[in-house]
C-alpha positions as CSV (number, residue, x, y, z in Angstrom):
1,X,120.9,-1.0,54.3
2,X,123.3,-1.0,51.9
3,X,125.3,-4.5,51.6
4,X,128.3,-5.4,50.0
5,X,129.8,-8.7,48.7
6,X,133.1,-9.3,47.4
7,X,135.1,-12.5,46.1
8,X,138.4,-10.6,45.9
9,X,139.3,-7.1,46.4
10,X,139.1,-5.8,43.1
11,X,135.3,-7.0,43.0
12,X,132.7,-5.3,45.1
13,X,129.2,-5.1,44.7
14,X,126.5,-2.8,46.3
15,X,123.1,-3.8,46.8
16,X,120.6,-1.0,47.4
17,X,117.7,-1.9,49.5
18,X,114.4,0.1,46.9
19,X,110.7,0.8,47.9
20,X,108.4,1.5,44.9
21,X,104.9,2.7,45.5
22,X,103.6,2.1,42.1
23,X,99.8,3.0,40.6
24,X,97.7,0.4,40.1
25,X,96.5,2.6,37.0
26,X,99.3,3.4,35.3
27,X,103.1,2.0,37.0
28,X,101.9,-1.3,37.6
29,X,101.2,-2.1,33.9
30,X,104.8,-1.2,32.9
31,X,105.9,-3.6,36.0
32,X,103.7,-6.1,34.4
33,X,105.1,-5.4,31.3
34,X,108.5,-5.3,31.8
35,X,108.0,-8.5,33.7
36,X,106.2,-10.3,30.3
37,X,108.8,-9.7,28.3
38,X,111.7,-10.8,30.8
39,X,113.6,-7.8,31.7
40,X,115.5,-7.9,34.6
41,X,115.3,-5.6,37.5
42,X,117.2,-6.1,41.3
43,X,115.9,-8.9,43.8
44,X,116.2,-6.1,46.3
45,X,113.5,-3.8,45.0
46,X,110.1,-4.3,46.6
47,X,107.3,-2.9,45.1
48,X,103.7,-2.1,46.9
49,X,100.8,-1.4,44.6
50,X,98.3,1.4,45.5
51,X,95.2,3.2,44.1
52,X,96.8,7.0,43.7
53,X,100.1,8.5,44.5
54,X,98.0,11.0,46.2
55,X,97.3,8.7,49.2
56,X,100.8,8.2,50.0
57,X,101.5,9.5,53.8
58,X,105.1,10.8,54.5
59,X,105.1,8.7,57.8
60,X,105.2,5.5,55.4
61,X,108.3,6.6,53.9
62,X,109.7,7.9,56.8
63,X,108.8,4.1,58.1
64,X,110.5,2.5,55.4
65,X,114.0,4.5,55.6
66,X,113.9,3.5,59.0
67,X,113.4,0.2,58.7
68,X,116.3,-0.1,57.0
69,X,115.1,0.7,52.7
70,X,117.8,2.6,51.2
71,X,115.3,4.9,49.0
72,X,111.3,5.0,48.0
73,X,110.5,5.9,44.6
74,X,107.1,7.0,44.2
75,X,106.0,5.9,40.1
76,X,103.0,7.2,39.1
């Protein structure tokens, strides 16, 4: 679902719908990380921690494109 606003017509902005399935060994820490020292990342990103990458079905990303996520990244 990608949505755009605009306050005039030179000015559009997209906003990409993102599912992260990130390690709980390895990606998370960089989430946490990056969250300690205040980087920024997009309101629309949600991300789902899990043990391994290795026990991520292909149904659950099928299920998240069609629920309307414009991309899963896997980070592991």
């Amino acid at each position: 679902m990608i949505t755009a606003t605009a306050d005039s017509p030179e000015e559009v902005e997209v906003r990409q719908h993102i599912l992260v399935f990130s390690t709980s060994t390895i990606s998370d820490i960089g989430i946490d990380l990056a969250g300690s020292i205040h980087l920024h990342y997009s309101p629309t990103v949600v991300s789902i921690p899990i043990p391994c990458s290795s026990g991520i079905r292909p149904e659950w990303i099928l299920y998240a494109l069609n629920r309307g996520f414009d991309g899963v990244f896997v980070a592991a």
